[in-house]
N, C-alpha and C positions, 0 to 999 in steps of 0.2 A: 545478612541484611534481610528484612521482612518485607516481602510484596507489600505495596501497599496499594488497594482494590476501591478505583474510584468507580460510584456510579452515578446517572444521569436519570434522575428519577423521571422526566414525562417520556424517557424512551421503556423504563421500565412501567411505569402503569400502562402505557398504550401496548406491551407485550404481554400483560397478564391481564387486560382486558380488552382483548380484540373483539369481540363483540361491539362492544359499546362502540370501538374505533368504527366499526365497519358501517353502523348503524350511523353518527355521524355522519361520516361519509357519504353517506349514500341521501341525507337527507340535504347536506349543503348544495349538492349534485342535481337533487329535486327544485331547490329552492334557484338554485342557479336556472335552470332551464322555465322554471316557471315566469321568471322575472324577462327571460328574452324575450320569450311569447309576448308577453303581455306589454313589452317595452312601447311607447307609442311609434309608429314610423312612417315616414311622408318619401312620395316616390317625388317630388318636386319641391321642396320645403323653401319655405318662403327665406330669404337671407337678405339681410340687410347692409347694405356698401353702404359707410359714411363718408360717403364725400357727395361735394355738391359742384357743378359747371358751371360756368357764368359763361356766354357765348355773346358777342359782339361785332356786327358789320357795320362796318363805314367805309362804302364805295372810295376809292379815290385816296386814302389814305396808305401812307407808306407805313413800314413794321414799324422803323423809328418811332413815328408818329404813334402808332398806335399803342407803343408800351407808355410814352409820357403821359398822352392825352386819356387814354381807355385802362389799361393795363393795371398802371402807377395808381392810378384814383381808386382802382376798385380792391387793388389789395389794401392800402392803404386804411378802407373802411370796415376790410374785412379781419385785420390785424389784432381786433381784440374780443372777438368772438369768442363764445362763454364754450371750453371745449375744443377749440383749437388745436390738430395737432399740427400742421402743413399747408403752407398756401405756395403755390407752383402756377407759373403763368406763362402763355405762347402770345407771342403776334409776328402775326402775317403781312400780308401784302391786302390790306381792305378786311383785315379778321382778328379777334382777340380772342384766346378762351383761356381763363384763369379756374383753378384745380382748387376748391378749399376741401382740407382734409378734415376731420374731425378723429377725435377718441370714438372707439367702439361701441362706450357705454352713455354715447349721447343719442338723444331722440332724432329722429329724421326730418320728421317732420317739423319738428321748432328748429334745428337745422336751417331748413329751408326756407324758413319764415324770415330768417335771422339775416340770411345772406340778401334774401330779397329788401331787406329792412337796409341792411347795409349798401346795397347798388344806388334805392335811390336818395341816402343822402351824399353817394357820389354822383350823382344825376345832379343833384343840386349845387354842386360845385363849379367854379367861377372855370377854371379848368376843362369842364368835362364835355362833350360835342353836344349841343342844342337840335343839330339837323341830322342824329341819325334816322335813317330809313323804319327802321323800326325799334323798337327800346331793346335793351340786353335779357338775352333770355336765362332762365334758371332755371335747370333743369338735374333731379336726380341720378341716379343709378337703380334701376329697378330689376331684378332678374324677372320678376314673372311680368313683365312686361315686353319680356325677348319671345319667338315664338318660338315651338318647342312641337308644332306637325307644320309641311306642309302637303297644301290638297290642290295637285295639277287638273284644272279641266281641262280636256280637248276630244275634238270631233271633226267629225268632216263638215260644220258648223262656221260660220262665218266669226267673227268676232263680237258683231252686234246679239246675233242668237244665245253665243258662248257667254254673255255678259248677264243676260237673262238667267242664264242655268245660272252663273255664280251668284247673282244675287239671292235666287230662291233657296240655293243649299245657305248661304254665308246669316239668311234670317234667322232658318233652323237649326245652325249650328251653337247660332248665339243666344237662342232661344236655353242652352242646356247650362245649369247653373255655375260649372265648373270653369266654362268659358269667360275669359276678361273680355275680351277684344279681339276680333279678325278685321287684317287688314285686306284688300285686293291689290297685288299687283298685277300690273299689264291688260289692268279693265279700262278701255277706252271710254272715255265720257260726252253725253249726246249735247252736240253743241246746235244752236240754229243761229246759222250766220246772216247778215242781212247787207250785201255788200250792193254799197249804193255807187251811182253813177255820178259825179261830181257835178258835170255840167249840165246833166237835168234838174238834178237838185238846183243845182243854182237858177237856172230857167223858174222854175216851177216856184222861187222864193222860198224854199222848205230851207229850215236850218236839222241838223244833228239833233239838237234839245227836241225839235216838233215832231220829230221819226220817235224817238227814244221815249216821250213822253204818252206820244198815241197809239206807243206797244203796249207802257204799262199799266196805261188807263182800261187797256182793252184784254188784259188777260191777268184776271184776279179774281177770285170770289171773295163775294159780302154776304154780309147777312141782314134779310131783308126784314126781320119782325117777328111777330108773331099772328098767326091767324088763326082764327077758333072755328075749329069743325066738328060737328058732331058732340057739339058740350066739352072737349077739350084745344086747351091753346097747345098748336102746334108751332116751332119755328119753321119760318122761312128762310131759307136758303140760295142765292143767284149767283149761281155757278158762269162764271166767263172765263174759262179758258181756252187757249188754241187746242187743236186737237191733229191739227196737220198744220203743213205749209201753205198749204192753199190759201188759210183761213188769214195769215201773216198777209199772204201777197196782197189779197183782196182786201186789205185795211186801207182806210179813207185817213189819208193825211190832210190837216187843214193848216196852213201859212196864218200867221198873223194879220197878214192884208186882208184875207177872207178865203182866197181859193183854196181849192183843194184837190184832191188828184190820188188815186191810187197809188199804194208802196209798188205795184210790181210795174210800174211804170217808169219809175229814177230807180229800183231797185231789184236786185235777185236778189228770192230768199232759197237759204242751202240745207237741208236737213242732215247732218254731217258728225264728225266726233272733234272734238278738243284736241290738240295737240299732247300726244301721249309724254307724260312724265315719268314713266316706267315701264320694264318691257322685262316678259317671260316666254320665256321657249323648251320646249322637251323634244329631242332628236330631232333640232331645227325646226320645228314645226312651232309658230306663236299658239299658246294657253294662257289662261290666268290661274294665275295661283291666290290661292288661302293662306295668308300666314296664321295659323291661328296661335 
């Protein structure tokens, strides 16, 4: 019986021309490493979640309630949305928040337009609560809206000082183009209180509207015109604002009747902060922080 001698001819020309193989080689090798380099790449790359929130409070309402009255109505409208892939819904005890999903390859933005488009013709529904607090919010998923440093201040600085420092770095931060947004947490905010005494108030005929009125009448700037000096028209400017406490206290209240009477007479004024909504600390010590 006769060998019979198969061969596999690209194993045979790549052995009787290694060269050309080598050369090959070594250029797809080139082209490979040239194409990495040059690949584009982002150390933070913007990425797009389609889905959209719908968030809902209504004090005083039970979950029941809030899947029939809030929940029901708003999937409901959202159900035939161009791109749909999921619509998932919570309620709470005074809270609804329903999940609309979308395809990958829908826009976000008309997304959002769409769902807002949909809430309020479930707003207009015979169904749907007329007295909430404030309307259903719609809100995306943004990553680069999550922050991504943050920058602790502290000193042996009081909080009002330290609020100073943050503000001046949080300008020139934002000042830098790559910056979206910094937020401050645990920056205390300057409140001036004006706690009045009931029973002089009343004495004295002042009501709440004629304190309230003869604060904002008295601390505003206008603009007063124009006045021409020197061969050009310059505007004018009438700066009225407070610039301490003092200037609050010594405010002349006048009563409808006619009198009138000094604020620090029925009243203390307090140069003071806000009731803090947020609080930051680094090895127990209160800072503020940068979210940037």
């Amino acid at each position: 019986m006769k060998d019979v001698f198969k061969e596999f001819k690209p194993s045979s020309w790549a052995i009787n021309n290694r060269t050309t193989v080598y050369i090959v080689t070594i250029l797809i090798t080139l082209a490979g490493l040239l194409a990495y380099n040059t690949l584009p790449k982002e150390q933070f790359p913007d990425i797009t979640i389609p889905t959209i929130y719908v968030t809902t409070t209504y004090p005083g309402t039970s979950p029941e309630n809030m899947e029939k009255l809030v929940s029901k109505e708003i999937e409901k409208q959202c159900k035939s949305l161009k791109g749909l892939k999921r619509i998932t819904s919570n309620s709470f005890q005074d809270f609804s928040m329903v999940k609309v999903e979308f395809n990958t390859d829908i826009n976000i933005e008309v997304a959002k337009q769409e769902v807002k488009d949909a809430v309020d013709k479930a707003k207009a529904s015979t169904d749907f609560p007329k007295d909430l607090p404030t309307p259903p919010n719609v809100m995306d998923v943004n990553i680069s809206d999550m922050p991504i440093l943050y920058v602790n201040i502290s000193g042996n600085y009081d909080l009002k000082k330290l609020k100073k420092y943050a503000d001046d770095l949080q300008d020139q931060l934002e000042a830098l183009p790559e910056v979206n947004r910094i937020d401050e947490i645990g920056a205390p905010d300057r409140e001036v209180q004006i706690n009045v005494d009931m029973n002089k108030m009343a004495a004295a005929k002042i009501s709440f509207a004629n304190i309230q009125s003869a604060v904002a009448n008295e601390n505003h700037t206008i603009s007063g015109g124009t006045v021409k000096m020197n061969g050009q028209q310059r505007d004018l400017e009438v700066k009225q604002e407070f610039a301490n406490t003092n200037q609050i206290a010594n405010l002349i209240i006048r009563s409808p009747s006619g009198g009138q009477v000094y604020l620090k007479d029925i009243a203390g004024v307090k140069d003071t902060f806000a009731e803090r909504e947020s609080y930051a600390t680094l090895d127990g010590k209160p800072v503020i922080t940068l979210n940037v």
